[in-house]
N, C-alpha and C positions, 0 to 999 in steps of 0.2 A: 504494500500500500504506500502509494508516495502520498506527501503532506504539501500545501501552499500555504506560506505565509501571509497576510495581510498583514499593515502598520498605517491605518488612519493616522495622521500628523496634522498640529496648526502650530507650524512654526517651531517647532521642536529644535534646538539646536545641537541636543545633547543625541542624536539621531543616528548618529555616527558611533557613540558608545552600543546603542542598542542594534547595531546590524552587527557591529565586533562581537557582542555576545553571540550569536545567532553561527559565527564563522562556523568553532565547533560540530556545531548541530546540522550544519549543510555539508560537514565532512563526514558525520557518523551516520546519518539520517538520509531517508530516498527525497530530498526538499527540492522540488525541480524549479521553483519559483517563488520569488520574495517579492511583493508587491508593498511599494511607498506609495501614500493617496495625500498629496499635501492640498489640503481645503481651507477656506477662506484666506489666506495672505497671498502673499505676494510674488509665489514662487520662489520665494529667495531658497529653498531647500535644492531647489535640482542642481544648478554648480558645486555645491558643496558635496551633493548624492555622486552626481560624473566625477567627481575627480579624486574625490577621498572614500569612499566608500570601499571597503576592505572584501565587498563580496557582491556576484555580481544582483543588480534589482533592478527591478520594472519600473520605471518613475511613473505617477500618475497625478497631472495636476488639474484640480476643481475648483473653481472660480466662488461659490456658494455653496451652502449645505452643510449639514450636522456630521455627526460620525455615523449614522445608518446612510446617511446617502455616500459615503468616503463606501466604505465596506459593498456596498452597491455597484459604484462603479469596479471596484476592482473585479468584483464576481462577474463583473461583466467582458472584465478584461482575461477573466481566469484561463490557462490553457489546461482542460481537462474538465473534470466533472468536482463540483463543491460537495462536500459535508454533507 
């Protein structure tokens, strides 16, 4: 059974910490996809995602919407079958 990640974000800077922890677990684990959803700011998340991110992810950015619509779109973007 492989596993996707989802990580709704607004503006998280410490984002970076929490895909390092994740490294491990995409080495031990069948985790074919990591999905970031950055909603309401300002994108500032994706240069930081491209070029320091320690593993590879999906960037996903949403202009409006709560954390059910963040989690929405990615299921939308998911490659495979959800939960």
């Amino acid at each position: 059974m492989e596993f996707a990640v989802i990580i709704p974000t607004h503006g998280r800077s410490d984002i970076l910490s929490t895909l390092a922890s994740l490294k491990g677990a995409v080495q031990s684990l069948p985790i074919p996809q990591i999905i970031v959803v950055e909603n309401g700011t300002q994108g500032q998340l994706k240069p930081l995602i491209e070029k320091q991110s320690p593993i590879e992810v999906k960037y996903l950015y949403q202009e409006k919407g709560n954390k059910s619509a963040a989690l929405n779109l990615a299921l939308q973007e998911l490659e495979g079958d959800p939960l």
